[in-house]
C-alpha positions in Angstrom: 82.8 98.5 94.2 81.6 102.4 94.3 82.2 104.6 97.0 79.8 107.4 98.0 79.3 109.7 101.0 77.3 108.5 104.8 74.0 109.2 105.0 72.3 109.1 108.4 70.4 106.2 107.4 73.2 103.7 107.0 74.1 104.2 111.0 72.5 101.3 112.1 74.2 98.8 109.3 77.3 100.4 110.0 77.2 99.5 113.6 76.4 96.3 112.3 79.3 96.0 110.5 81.2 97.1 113.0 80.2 94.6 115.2 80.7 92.0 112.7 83.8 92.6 111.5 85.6 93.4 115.1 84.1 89.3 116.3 85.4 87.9 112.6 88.3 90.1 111.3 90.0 90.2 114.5 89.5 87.3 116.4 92.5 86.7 115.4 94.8 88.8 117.5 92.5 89.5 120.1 90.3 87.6 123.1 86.7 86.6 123.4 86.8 89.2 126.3 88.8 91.8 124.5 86.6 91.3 121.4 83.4 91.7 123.6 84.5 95.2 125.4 85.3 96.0 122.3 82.3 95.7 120.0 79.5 95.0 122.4 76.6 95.3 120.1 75.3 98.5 121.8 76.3 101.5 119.9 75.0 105.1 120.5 73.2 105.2 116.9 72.4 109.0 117.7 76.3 110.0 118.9 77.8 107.8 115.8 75.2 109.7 113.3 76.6 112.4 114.9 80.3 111.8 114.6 79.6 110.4 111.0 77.8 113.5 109.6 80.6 116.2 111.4 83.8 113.8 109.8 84.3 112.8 106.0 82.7 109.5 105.7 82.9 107.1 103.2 81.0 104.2 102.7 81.7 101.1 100.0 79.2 99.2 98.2 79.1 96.1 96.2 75.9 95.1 94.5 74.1 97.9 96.7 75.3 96.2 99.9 77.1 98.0 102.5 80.8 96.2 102.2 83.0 98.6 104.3 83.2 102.5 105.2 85.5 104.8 107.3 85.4 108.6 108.6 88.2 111.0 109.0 87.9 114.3 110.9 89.4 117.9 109.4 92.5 117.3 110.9 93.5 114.0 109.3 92.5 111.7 112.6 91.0 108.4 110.8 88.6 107.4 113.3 87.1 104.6 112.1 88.2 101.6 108.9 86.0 98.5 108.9 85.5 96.2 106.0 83.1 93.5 106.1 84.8 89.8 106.4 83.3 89.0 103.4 85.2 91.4 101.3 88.7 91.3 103.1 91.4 92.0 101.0 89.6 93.3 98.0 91.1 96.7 97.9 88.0 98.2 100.2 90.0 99.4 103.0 92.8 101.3 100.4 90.2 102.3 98.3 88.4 104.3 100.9 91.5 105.4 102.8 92.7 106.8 99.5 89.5 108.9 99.2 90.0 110.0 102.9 93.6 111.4 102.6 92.4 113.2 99.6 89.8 115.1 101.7 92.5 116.0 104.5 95.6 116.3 101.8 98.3 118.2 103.6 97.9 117.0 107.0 99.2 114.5 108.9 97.1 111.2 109.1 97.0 109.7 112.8 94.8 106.6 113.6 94.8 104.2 116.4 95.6 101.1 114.8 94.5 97.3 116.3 96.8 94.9 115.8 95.1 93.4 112.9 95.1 96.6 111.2 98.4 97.7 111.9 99.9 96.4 108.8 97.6 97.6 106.5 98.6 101.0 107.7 101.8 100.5 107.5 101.8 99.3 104.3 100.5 102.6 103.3 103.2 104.5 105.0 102.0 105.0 108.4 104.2 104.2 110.9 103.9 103.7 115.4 104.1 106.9 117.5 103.3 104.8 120.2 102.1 101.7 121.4 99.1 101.7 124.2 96.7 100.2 126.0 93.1 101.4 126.2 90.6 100.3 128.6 87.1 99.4 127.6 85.0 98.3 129.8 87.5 97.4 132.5 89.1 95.2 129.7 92.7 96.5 128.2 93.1 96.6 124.6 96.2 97.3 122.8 96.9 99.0 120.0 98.9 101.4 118.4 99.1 105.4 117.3 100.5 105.8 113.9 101.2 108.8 112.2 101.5 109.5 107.9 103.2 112.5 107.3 101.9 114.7 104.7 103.4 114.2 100.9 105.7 116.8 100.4 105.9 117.3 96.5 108.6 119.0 95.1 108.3 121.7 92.1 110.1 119.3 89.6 107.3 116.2 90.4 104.5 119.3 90.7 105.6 120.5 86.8 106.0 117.1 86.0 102.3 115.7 87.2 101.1 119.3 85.4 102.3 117.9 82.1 100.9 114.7 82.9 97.6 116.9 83.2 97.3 115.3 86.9 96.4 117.4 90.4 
């Protein structure tokens, strides 16, 4: 798998992805009505491009082919995580998440976490602000807002990681 950054003309498949990965990934937790306000299959291409090319995005490829990506803002808010059903469980999600918190080190991560992704995130050490409901298209959703506080390293592990020549 290689990571690399967004360029506008991967909007479209990633909207695809989207879309494919909400119906598959997480059918599981929510309804065909929830899934469909969801992930409609209309996406502003021009506002995504948009948010993609202002935020750190990320995308993951295997073979060439788009597998997963995600975007973080400045301010460590992870906006959007999707991995293709196909490659679930392969290390895409932490992979690119990993590159994301390196891009917003020092701040705290937030996301707003479905219930299928909730605990992936807190696997990595996020944990619920809050749980919520969001409305989409009349249609409430639940998920949760979940917070990673920054790493706080002290000046023994700082020496330390500078004899192990790391950053």
């Amino acid at each position: 798998m290689q990571l690399r950054k967004y360029t506008s003309s991967d909007c479209a498949q990633l909207a695809e992805l989207f879309y494919q990965t909400v119906h598959s990934v997480n059918a599981k937790d929510y309804t065909q009505e929830q899934l469909d306000a969801w992930a409609t299959g209309e996406v502003d291409l021009q506002a995504w491009d948009a948010s993609f090319r202002t935020h750190r995005t990320i995308i993951a490829t295997e073979n060439g082919e788009i597998v997963g990506f995600g975007d973080m803002n400045g301010n460590g808010y992870l906006d959007r995580l999707y991995v293709h059903k196909d490659y679930q469980r392969w290390g895409a999600a932490s992979t690119i998440c990993d590159e994301l918190e390196r891009f917003a080190v020092g701040k705290t991560f937030t996301t707003h976490a479905s219930i299928t992704a909730k605990p992936f995130f807190q696997h990595r050490g996020y944990c619920v602000v809050r749980k919520q409901e969001v409305i989409r298209r009349g249609v409430a959703l639940t998920n949760s807002v979940m917070e990673k506080q920054p790493e706080r390293l002290t000046i023994k592990s700082q020496a330390k990681d500078a004899r192990n020549g790391e950053k």
